[in-house]
N, C-alpha and C positions, 0 to 999 in steps of 0.2 A: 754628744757629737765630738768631744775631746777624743774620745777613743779610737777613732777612727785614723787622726793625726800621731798617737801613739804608736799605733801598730804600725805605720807604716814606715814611720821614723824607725822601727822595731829594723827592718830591713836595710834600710838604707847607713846607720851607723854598724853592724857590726864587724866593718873590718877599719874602722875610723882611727888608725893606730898613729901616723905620724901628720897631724896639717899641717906642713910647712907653707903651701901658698894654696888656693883656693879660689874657684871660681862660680860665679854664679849659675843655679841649676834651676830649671822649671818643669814641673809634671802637671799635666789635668787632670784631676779627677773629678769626679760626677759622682752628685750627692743624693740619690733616689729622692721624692717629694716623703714618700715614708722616714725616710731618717730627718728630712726637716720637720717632719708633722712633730715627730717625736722631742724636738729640740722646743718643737714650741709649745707642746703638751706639760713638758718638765718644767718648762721655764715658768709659765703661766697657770695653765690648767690646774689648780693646787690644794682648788677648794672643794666643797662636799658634792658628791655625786659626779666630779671630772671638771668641775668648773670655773671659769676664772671672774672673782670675783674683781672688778676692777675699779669698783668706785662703791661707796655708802655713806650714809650720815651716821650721828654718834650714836643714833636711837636704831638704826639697823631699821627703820623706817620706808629711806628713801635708798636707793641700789640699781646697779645697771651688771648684769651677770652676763659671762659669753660662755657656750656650751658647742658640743658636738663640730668642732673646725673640721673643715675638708680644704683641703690644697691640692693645686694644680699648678700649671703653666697656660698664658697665655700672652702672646704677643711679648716674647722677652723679657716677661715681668712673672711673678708669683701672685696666685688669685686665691684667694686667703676667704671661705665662708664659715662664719658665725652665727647658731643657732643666739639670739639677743630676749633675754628678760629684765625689766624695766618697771618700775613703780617709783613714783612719788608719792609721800606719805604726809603725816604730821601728825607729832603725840598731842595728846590729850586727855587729861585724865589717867595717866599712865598706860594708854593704850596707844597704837597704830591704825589711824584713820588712812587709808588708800585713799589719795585726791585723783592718780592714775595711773592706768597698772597695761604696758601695752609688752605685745610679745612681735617676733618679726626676725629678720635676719640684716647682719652686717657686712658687706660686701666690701672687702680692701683688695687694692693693686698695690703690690710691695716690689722695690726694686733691689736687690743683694747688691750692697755696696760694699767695697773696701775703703777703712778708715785710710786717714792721710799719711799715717803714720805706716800702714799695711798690717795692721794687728791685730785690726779688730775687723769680724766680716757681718755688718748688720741688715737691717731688711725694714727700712723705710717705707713708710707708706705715701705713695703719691696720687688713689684717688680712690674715694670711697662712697659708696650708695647703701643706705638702708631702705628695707620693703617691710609692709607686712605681712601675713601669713598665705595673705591672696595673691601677693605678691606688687601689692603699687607702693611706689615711691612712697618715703616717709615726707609728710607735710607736718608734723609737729615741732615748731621751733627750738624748743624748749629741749624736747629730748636728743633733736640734730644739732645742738650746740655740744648736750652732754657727750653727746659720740663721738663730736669731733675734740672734746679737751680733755678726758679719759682714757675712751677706748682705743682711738688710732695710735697715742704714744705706746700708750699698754702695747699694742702690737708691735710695733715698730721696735721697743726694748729687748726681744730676741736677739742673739749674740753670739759668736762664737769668738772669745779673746782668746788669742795665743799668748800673752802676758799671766792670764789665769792659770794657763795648764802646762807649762813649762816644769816644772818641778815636778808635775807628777810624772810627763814625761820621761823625764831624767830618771829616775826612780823604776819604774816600768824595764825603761830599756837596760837599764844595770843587773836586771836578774840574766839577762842573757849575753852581757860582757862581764869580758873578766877587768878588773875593779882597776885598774894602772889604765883605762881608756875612759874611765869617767870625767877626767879634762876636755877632752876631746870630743864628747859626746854632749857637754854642757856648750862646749865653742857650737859644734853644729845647729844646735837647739836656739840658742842666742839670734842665732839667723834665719830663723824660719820665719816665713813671712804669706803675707799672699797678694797677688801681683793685680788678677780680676776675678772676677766672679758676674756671669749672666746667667740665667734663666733661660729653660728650654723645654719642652713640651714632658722631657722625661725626667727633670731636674734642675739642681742647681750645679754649673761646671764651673768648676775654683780650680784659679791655675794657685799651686804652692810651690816658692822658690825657696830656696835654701843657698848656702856657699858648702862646698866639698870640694874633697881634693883635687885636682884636676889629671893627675896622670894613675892610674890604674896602678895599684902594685902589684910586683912580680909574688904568684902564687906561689906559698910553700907548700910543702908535701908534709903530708903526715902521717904517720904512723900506722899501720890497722890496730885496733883491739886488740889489748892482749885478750887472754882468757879469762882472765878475773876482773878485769874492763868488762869484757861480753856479757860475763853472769851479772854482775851490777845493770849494768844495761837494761840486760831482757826481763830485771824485776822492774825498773822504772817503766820500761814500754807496756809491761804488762799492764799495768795501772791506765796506763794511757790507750790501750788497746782496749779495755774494757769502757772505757768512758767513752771513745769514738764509734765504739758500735749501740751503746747504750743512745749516742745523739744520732745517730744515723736513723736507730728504728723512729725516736722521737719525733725526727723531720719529716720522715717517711710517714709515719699518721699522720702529723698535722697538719701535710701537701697530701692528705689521704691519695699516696700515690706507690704502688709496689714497681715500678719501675725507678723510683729513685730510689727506692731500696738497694734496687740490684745493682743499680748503676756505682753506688754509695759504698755497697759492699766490697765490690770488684777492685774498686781503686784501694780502698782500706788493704786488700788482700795482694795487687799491687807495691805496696809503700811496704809493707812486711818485705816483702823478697828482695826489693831496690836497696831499702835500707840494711838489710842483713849483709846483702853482698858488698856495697859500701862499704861498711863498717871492718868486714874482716878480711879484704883483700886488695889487690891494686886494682886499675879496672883495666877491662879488656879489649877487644883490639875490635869491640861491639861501643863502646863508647864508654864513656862513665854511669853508671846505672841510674845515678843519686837525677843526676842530670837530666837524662835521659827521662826518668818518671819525672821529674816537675816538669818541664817543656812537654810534653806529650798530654801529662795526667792534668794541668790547669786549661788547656783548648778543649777538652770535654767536660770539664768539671763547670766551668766558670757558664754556659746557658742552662745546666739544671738548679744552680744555686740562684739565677736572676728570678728563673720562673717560681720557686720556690718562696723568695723572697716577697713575688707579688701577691702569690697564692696568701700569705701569715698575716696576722696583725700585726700592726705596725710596732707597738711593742717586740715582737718575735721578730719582726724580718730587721730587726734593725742590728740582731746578731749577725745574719748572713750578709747584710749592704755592710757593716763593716770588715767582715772577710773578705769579702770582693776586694773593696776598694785597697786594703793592707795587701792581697796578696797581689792584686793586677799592678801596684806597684812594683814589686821585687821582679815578677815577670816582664814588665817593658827594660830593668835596668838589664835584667839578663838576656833580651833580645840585641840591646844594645852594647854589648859588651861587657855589662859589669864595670864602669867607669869606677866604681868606688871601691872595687879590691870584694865586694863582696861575692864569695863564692858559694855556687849552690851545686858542690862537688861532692865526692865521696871526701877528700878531703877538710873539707868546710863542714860534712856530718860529724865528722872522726873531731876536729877541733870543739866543736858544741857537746858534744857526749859529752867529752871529757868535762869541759866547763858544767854542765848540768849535773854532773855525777861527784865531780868536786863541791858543786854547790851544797848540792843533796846532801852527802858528808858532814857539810859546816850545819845542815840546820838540822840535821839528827845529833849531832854533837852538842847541841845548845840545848836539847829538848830534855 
């Protein structure tokens, strides 16, 4: 789940050149139940055959296993089921006698809290029911104690610390500034925070604040491409051109779907021409090209990547729920004006080249 706060910070710092004063900012985003499945699967899930194993004695005798979660939304809270395996034992003879071995399921209400501090966003459990296989209530004391001194913490430890992933943050977003805003980029970081977070039938929506600058800076102009710019370029794109059509077919099978092929393709074959003209001229009295294709190309893009997302395993869609969330960031700021100087211009392509092809540079030079 770190990743998702990366990329979006990706957006949001790279025009972050002078903070003189700053004020505070707030975005919602919404966090598909797939991307929380997946936070809780990593966090927990660890053990053999997907499973978390959350309590046993020294002898591997006695254990309380949780398998197979599915998450949902209900009534403003997170509903958390737990396939549940359970035996009490006791050695003897250097053997494991079963005293009793019951199977069933764990039913938790988890409410997404924000720490006091705003840093940490956890998922408390406020009320929980185990069944067995028939589905009645559990009436075994013994093993509804262990559920309740085990399992519910075990769940409840899910996390997302912004104090954990800060540095890798920083790090991340440095490939794509150039190296005299890495002050600036640790100052924004420092303030990121998250303000609420509830629960809603299609996720978790977390409002994250941050401090930025408060007045837009005046856009500079830049340069087109020389020709020996462009050729460097078009080897870089190339690579990358190759890898976007290589993920497009990839998506397009595993949504066994030939219209998001084409869909996939068209925009791909889009951002070639947007970009090219960008790149090597000013723009025309039709608008900014650069521009033009994100505002146009994300309003079509953004419901074949949600359905797309719900079609995958949760593993796979948690690629696409972080796309969304990274780039429906950068598109509200660019509805809104670009308060933070970040420009998504031919000009702002023309600054990134350069940055990317100077980078390129330094790491073929080292190699």
């Amino acid at each position: 789940m770190y990743k998702w706060v990366s990329n979006l910070l990706i957006g949001l710092s790279v025009a972050a050149a002078n903070i003189a004063s700053a004020d505070p900012y707030t975005l919602p985003l919404q966090l598909n139940y797939g991307m929380i499945k997946k936070a809780v699967v990593s966090q927990l899930f660890k053990g053999e055959g997907g499973s978390a194993e959350v309590w046993h004695d020294k002898h591997n005798c006695s254990f309380l296993k949780l398998f197979n979660p599915q998450i949902s939304g209900i009534n403003g809270q997170i509903r958390l089921i737990n396939d549940v395996q359970a035996q009490f034992g006791t050695g003897f003879g250097g053997q494991c006698i079963p005293v009793l071995a019951w199977e069933g399921a764990l039913e938790t209400f988890q409410q997404p809290t924000v720490s006091a501090d705003r840093n940490v966003l956890s998922l408390p459990v406020t009320k929980a029911n185990a069944y067995d296989r028939q589905g009645r209530q559990l009436t075994i004391d013994k093993l509804q104690d262990l559920l309740r001194k085990v399992a519910e913490p075990k769940l409840a430890s899910v996390k997302l610390d912004l104090n954990e992933s800060r540095d890798d943050m920083a790090r991340t977003l440095m490939n794509y500034l150039p190296p005299e805003n890495e002050a600036e980029v640790k100052q924004i970081l420092s303030t990121l925070r998250f303000d609420n977070a509830e629960a809603n039938d299609n996720g978790v929506k977390v409002a994250v604040s941050f401090d930025a600058p408060i007045k837009k800076s005046a856009p500079k102009p830049e340069a087109p491409l020389t020709a020996a710019e462009q050729q460097q370029w078009q080897s870089l794109w190339k690579e990358w051109d190759g890898f976007f059509t290589n993920t497009i077919n990839q998506a397009a099978s595993e949504a066994q779907s030939p219209e998001l092929r084409t869909t996939l393709t068209a925009i791909l074959a889009e951002s070639r021409s947007a970009f090219d003209a960008g790149l090597k001229s000013q723009p025309t009295k039709g608008g900014d090209p650069v521009r033009l294709f994100f505002t146009e190309t994300w309003e079509k893009l953004t419901p074949h990547l949600h359905t797309l997302a719900k079609e995958l395993p949760e593993a796979e869609s948690l690629r696409y729920l972080t796309f969304i969330a990274a780039t429906d960031v950068i598109y509200q700021l660019e509805t809104i004006g670009a308060p933070f100087g970040l420009e998504i211009t031919s000009d702002g392509l023309r600054r990134l080249a350069r940055l990317i092809i100077k980078n390129n540079q330094h790491t073929d030079n080292r190699m």
